[in-house]
C-alpha positions in Angstrom: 31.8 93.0 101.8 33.5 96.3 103.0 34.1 94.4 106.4 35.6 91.3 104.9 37.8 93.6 102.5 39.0 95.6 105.6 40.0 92.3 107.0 41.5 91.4 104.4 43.4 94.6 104.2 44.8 94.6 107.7 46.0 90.9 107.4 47.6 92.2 104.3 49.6 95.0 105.6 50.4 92.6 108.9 52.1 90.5 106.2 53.8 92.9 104.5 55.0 94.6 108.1 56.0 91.5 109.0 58.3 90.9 106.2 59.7 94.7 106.3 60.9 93.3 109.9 62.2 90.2 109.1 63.8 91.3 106.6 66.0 94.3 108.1 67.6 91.9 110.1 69.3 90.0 106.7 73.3 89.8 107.1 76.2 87.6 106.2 74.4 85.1 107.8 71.3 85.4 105.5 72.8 83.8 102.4 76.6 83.8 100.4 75.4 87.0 98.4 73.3 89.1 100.2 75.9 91.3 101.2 77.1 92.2 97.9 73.8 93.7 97.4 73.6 95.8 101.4 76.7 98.1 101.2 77.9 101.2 100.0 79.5 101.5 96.8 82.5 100.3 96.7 85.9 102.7 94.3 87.8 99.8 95.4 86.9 96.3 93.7 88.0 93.0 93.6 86.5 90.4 91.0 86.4 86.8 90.5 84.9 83.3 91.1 84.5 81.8 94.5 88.5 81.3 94.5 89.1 84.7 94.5 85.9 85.2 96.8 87.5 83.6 99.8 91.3 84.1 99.2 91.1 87.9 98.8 90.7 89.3 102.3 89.2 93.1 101.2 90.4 94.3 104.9 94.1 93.3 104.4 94.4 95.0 101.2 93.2 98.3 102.7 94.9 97.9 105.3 98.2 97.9 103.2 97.2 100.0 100.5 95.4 102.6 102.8 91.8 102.5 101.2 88.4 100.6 101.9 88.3 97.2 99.1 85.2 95.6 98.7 85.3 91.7 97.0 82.6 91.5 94.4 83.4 88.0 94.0 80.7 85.0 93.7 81.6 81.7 92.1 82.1 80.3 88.7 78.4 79.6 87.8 77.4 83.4 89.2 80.1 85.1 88.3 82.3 84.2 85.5 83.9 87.0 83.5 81.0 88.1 80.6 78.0 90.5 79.8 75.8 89.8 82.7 79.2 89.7 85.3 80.3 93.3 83.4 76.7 95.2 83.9 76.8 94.5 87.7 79.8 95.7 88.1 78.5 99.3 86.6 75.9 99.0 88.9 78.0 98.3 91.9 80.8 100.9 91.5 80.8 104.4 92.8 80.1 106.4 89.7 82.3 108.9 91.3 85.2 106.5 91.2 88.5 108.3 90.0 91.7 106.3 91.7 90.2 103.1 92.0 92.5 100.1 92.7 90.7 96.7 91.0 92.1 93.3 91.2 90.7 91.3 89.2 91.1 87.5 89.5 91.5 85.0 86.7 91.6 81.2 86.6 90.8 79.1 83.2 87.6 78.5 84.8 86.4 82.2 85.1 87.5 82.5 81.4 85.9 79.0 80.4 82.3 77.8 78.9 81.2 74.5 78.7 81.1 72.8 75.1 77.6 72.3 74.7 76.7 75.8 75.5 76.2 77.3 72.0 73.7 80.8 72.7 74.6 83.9 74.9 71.0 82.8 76.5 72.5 79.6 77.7 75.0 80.9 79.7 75.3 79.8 83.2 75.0 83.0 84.7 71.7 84.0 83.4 70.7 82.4 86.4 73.2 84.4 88.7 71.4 86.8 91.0 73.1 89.7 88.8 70.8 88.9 86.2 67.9 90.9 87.5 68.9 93.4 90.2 69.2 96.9 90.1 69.9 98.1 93.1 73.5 97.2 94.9 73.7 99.6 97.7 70.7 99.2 99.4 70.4 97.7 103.3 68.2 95.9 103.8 67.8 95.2 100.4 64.2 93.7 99.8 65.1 93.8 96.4 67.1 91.1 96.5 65.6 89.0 99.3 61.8 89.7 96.6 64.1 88.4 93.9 66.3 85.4 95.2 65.5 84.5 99.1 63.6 81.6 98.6 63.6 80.4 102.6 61.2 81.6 105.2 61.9 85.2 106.4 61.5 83.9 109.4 64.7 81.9 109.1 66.5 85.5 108.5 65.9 86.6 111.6 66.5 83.1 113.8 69.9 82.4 111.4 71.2 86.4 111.7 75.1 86.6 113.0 74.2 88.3 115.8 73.2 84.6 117.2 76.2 83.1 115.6 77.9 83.1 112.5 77.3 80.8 109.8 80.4 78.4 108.5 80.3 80.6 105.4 79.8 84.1 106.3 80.2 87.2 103.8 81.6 90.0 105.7 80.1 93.5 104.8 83.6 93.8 102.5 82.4 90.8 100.2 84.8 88.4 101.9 83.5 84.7 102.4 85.1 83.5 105.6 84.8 79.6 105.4 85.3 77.8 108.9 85.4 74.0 108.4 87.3 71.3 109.7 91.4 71.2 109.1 91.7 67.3 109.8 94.5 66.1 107.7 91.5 63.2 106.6 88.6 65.6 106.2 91.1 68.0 103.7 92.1 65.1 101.9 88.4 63.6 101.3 87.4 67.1 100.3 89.9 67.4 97.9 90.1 64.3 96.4 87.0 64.9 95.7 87.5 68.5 94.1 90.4 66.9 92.0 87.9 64.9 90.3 85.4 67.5 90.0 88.0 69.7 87.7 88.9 66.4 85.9 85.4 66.3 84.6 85.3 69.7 84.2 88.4 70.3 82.2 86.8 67.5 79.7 83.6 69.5 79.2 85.3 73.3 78.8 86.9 75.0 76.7 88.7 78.8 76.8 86.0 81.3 76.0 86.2 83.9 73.5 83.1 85.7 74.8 84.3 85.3 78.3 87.9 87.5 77.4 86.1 89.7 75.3 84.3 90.6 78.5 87.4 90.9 80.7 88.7 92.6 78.1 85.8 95.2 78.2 86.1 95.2 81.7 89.7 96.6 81.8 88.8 99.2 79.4 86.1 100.4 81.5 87.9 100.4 84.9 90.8 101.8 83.5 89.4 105.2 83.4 88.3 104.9 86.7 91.9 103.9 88.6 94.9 101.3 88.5 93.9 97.3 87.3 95.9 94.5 88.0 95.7 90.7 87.0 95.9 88.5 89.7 96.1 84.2 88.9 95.2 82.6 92.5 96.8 79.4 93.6 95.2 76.1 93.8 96.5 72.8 95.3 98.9 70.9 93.2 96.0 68.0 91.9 93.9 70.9 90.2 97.3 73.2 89.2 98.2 70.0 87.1 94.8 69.9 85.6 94.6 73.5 84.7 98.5 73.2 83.2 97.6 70.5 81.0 93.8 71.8 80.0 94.9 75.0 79.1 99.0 75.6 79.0 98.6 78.8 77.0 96.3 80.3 80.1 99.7 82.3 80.9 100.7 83.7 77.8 97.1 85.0 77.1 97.2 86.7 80.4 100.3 88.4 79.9 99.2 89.2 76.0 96.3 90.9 77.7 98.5 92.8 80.5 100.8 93.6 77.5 97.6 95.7 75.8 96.9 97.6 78.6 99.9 97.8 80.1 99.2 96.8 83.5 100.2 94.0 85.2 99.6 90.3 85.5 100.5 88.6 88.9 101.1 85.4 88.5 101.2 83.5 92.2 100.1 79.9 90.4 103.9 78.5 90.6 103.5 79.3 94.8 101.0 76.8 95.6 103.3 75.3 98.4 103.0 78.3 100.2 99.7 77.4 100.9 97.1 75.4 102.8 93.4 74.9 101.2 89.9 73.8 102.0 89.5 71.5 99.4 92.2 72.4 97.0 90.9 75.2 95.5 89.8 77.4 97.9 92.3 78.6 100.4 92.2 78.0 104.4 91.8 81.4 105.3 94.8 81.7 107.2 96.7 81.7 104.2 94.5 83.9 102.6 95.2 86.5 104.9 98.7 86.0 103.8 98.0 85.7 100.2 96.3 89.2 100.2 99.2 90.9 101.8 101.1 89.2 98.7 99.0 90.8 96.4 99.2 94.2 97.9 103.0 93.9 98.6 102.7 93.2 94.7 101.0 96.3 94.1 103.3 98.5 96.5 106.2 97.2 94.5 105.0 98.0 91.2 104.1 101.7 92.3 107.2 102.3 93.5 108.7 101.0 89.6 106.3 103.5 88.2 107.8 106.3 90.1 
């Protein structure tokens, strides 16, 4: 008995080993929210859905505003303004913060809930990896990979960037760089597509009390830690229409809010020509990279009012 338990004990720390050294190799590579979870906290934050996930470049706003951003952005289902969205942010942020800068980025659908969700329980994000974790800074984090890898570790290692980067890779600043094909056919099919997507969508939502109650909280709390600002993202014309007709007073309730806290509310909707996207939602991220240096031109310019 003693022998077969030794055995049994050495295959068990093997395993274990194993894993420790599968996992330290986890990166942008390893899934679209690991790195969220692997860096330093952040005094810098951007938040929002997966539109505000891959049109926010964090590097060209520190670049321009002289300090290190970090895009705590995930997607509509993960991520949506609320409870859950609001007690990861605690948990990411440097409790030291004092002269943060936090964009935080607003569509109807990051402020919507679908009408046949009636309890707090039934929320879309109680399945968001946010749910559960606890720690946000820690690399690797096993933590997470325990909690919400469910692939072989082995494929951690074989898929890591160092062997080549993914399509969607998240950058250690929470940026998701998407590299798919341009074709003037494959961006039409994809957004035809997407266009019918929100048409459905905008059927089954409705503006959420609960969901700007959070962002409401949310502003409270990070305005004692720095400067917020409002930030409405772009889409492609289709989905612009769609959101214009669903919810036409999305505008005056942003600017209501703004108005509270007197901060301000960029409003970059109207500029959709400016810009080329994926699928007409998300941005190609050449015009991202412009995009961002709106938003921080934005910012420079309203300092320099306040002065």
């Amino acid at each position: 008995m003693k022998k077969f338990l030794l055995k049994i004990s050495v295959y068990i720390v093997g395993v274990i080993a194993l894993h420790v050294i599968l996992g330290s190799y986890a990166d942008g590579n390893t899934d679209d929210n690991y790195m969220h979870f692997a860096v330093p906290k952040p005094q810098n934050i951007i938040m929002g859905d997966s539109r505000g996930s891959q049109a926010v470049v964090s590097s060209v706003l520190g670049k321009k505003l002289s300090g290190k951003f970090d895009n705590f952005s995930l997607n509509i289902v993960q991520s949506p303004y609320g409870k859950i969205y609001f007690e990861a942010l605690k948990r990411k942020i440097d409790p030291k913060t004092k002269d943060g800068i936090f964009v935080l980025t607003v569509d109807p659908w990051n402020l919507a809930l679908h009408n046949g969700v009636k309890r707090e329980e039934d929320f879309p994000e109680q399945k968001s990896p946010f749910k559960d974790m606890k720690f946000y800074s820690m690399s690797p984090n096993y933590e997470y990979l325990l909690r919400n890898y469910s692939r072989s570790w082995f494929k951690i290692y074989l898929e890591r960037a160092e062997a080549g980067r993914s399509n969607t890779y998240l950058h250690d600043d929470g940026w998701m760089e998407v590299n798919i094909s341009m074709e003037s056919d494959s961006v039409k099919i994809r957004t035809e597509k997407k266009v019918e997507f929100y048409k459905q969508l905008a059927t089954e939502h409705h503006q959420s009390k609960e969901r700007m109650s959070a962002l409401n909280d949310i502003i409270a709390y990070l305005q004692k830690k720095g400067k917020v600002y409002i930030v409405r993202i772009p889409a492609a014309e289709g989905i612009t229409d769609i959101e214009n007709k669903k919810f036409p007073e999305f505008d005056d309730i942003m600017k209501n809010v703004a108005f509270k806290y007197k901060i301000d509310y960029f409003n970059f909707s109207k500029d959709y020509k400016k810009y080329t996207y994926t699928d007409g939602n998300h941005m190609h991220k050449e015009s991202s990279r412009l995009f961002s240096a709106q938003i921080a031109d934005s910012i420079l310019q309203s300092r320099k009012r306040l002065k």
